[in-house]
N, C-alpha and C positions, 0 to 999 in steps of 0.2 A: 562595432566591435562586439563579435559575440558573446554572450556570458551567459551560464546557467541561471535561471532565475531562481531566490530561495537557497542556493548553494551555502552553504555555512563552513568556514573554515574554523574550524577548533581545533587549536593547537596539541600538538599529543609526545608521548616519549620517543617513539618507536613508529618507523615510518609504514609500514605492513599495517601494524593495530591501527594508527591511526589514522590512515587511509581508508580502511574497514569501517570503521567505526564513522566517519565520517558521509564514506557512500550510501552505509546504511541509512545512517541518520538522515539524510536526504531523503531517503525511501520511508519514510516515518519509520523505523527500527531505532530505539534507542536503546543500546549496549553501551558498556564502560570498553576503555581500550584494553583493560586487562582480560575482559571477557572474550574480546576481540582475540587478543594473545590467543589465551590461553584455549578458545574452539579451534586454533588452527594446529593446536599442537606446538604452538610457536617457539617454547627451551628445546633444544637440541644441542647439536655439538658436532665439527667439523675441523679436520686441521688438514694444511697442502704444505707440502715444501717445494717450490717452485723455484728451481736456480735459475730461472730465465725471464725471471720476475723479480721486484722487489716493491713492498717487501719480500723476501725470499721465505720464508716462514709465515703462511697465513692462516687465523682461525676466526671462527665465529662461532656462537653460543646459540645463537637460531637455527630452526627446521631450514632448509634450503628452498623450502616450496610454502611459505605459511600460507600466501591466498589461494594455492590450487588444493592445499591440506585442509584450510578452513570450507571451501567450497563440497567436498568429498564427504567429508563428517559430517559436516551440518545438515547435507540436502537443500541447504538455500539457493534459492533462483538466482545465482550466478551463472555468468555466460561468460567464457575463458575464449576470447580468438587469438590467434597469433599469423605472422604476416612473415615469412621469409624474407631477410635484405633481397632476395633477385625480384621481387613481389612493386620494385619501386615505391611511387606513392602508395600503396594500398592501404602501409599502417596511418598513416598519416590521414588519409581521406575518411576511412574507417571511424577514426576519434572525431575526427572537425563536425562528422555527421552526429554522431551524439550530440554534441553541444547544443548545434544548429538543431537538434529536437528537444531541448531543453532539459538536458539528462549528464550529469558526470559521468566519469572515464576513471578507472584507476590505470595506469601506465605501470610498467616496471621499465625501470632505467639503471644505469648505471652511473653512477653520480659524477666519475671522472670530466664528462660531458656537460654539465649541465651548465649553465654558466654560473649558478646562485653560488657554485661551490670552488672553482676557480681551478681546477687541474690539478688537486693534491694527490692523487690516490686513486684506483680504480677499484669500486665496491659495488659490484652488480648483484641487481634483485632489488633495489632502493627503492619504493611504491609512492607515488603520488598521486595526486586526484586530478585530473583534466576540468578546469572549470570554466574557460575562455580562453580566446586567443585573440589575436590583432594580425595584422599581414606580416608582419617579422616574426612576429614571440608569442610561445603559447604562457598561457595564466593557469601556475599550479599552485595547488593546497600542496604542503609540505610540510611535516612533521611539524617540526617546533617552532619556526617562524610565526610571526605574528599576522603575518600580513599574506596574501599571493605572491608567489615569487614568478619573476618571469624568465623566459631561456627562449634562444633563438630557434627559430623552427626547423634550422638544420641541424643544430645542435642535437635537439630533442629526439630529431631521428636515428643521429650516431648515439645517442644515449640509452633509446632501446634496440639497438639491434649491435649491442657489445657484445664481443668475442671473449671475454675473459674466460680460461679455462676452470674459474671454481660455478659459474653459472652462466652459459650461453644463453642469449638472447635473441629472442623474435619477435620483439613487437608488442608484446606479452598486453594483454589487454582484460580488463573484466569490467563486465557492467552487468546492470541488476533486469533480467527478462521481465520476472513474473513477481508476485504481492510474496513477503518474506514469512512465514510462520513463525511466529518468536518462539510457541512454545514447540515447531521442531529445535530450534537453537539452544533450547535448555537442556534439552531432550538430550542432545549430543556431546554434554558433560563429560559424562565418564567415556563413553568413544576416544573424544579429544586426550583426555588423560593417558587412559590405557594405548593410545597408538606413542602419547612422548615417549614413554616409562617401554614399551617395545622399541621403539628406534633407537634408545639410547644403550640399550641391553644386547639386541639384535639387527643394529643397524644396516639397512640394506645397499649403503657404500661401503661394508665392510672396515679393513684398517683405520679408516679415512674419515672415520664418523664415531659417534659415541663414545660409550665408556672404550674402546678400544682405540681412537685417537685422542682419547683423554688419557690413557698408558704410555702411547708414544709420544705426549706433550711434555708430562712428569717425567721420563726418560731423558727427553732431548733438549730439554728449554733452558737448562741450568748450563749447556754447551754451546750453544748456538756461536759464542765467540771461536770458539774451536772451526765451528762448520761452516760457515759464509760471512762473508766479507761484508755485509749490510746490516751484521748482528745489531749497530744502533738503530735504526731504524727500525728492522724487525721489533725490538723491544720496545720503542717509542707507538709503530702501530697497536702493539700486542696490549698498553696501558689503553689504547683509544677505544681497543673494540672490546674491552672489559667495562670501561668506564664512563665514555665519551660519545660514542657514535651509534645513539639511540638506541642503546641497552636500558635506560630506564635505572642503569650502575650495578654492581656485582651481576654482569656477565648476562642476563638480562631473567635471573634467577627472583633478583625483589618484585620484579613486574609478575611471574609466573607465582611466589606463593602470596600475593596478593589474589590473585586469581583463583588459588586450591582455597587461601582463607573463607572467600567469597562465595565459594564453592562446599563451605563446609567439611570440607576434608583434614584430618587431624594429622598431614603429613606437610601441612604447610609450615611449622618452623622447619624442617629439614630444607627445604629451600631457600629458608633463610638464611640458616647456616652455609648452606651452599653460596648465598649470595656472599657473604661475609667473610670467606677463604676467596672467591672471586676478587674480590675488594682489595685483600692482601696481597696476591700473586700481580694486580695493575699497581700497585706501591711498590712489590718490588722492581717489577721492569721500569717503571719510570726511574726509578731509582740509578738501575744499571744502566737505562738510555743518557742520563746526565753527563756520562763518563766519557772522555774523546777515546782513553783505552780501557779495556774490560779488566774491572776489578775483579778479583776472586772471589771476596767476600761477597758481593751484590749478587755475582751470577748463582754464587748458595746458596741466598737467598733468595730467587727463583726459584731451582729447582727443587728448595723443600716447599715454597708457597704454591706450586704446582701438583705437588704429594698432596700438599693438603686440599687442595680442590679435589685431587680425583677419591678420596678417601669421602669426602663430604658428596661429590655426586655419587657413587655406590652407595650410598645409605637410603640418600633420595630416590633415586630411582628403581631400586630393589625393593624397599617399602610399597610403591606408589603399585609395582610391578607385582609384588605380595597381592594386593588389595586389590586388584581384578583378576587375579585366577577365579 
């Protein structure tokens, strides 16, 4: 049974940072997960309304690309391949040969597949570490678990090569080429800062991203009963991917002004605050998710704890944005 030798699983918040932090770590790089975070840009912001999905109303609070963003900024000897589904085995042969030279693999998967997580929900970009397999089931490092989780090796495959419309999948692979320069890594600070604080101002999916789908979240979140038939669940996801689904909790805002703290930057309570109207807007949706029908008062409170988020990221993000002109 193959296995990386020296591989160290340390558990972490947030499956990107701590997949990073992990690979590194293996490379002798030792970085915190927030540092992890926070070099790849990792607070952003994204919202779909997809009637032919459900939930039908989806967002997340991360960059869409944090390991090909952390790779970019840094300059660390990362190698990104990806494997088209018509490609067959290739992804699959690709990773087992890491192994088999004694080397991790970060995968990007989509969780819906894996088996650790049972079919709830389809959330592609989900990052793990390739650290052995067996003839059935590959052995991944995974976020917060304690231990390796294991997933069957077809599974694995449908897992990275998901079709989900908020992040298409290929195989998505990174492993470390060449010796990592820590102090390029430090070096790329401010880069990493100054590209969130642009994305989120000038985001380059346009409506669909940043402060500008953080306008039409505060607009539309307090209606949702009005606009699709899955409005419970939308609400119940909407509490998970604020609070639950390795955000690290308020929206994954407390991970990122740990990171400005660490960083010395005097713009890190504004993140916190951000984190902390984050916090509020996942209390009110669970609130209104309880409900078999949509109370009035719950969805108002929504969409004023959505005001208040987008008022709290304008502060942040326009300061941070200030502060590298």
């Amino acid at each position: 049974m193959p296995e990386v030798p020296g591989f160290v699983h340390t558990p972490g918040q947030h499956c990107g940072s701590t997949a990073l932090r992990n690979l590194l770590g293996f490379h002798g790089v030792a970085i915190g997960e927030e540092t992890a975070f926070g070099l790849g840009a990792g607070a952003g912001f994204y919202y779909l309304a997809m009637d032919d999905s459900s939930p039908s109303r989806w967002f997340n609070g991360r960059t869409a690309r944090l390991e090909e963003t952390f790779r970019e900024l840094t300059g660390a000897a990362l190698e990104l391949r990806t494997f088209p589904a018509e490609a067959g085995e290739a992804a699959w042969e690709a990773a087992r040969a890491e192994v088999d030279a004694g080397r991790p693999a970060l995968l990007l998967t989509d969780i819906y597949h894996l088996d650790h997580y049972g079919n709830s929900a389809h959330f592609p970009g989900h990052a793990v570490v390739l650290a052995g397999y067996d003839s059935e089931s590959a052995h991944l490092s995974d976020t917060a678990f304690e231990e390796l989780q294991t997933t069957r090796l077809e599974n694995l495959a449908r897992a990275r090569h998901g079709g989900h419309p908020a992040y298409p999948l290929e195989g998505h692979m990174f492993t470390v080429g060449e010796e990592i320069d820590r102090a390029q890594l430090e070096a790329a600070v401010p880069r990493a800062i100054a590209r969130a604080a642009q994305e989120m101002l000038e985001p380059p999916f346009g409506p669909f991203a940043g402060i500008p789908a953080l306008e039409r979240l505060a607009e539309e979140a307090g209606t949702w009963p009005e606009a699709v038939e899955d409005w419970q669940w939308c609400a119940r996801f909407a509490y998970q991917v604020i609070e639950r689904r390795g955000t690290g909790g308020g929206c994954f805002r407390l991970m990122y002004s740990r990171f400005l703290e660490e960083a010395g930057r005097e713009e890190a309570p504004l993140a916190a605050v951000a984190a902390a109207r984050w916090t509020e807007l996942a209390e009110a949706f669970k609130a209104a998710s309880e409900r078999s029908e949509p109370r009035p008062q719950l969805w108002h409170a929504v969409g004023a704890g959505a005001a208040g988020v987008l008022a709290a990221e304008r502060r942040l993000w326009t300061a941070l944005a200030d502060a590298a002109a």
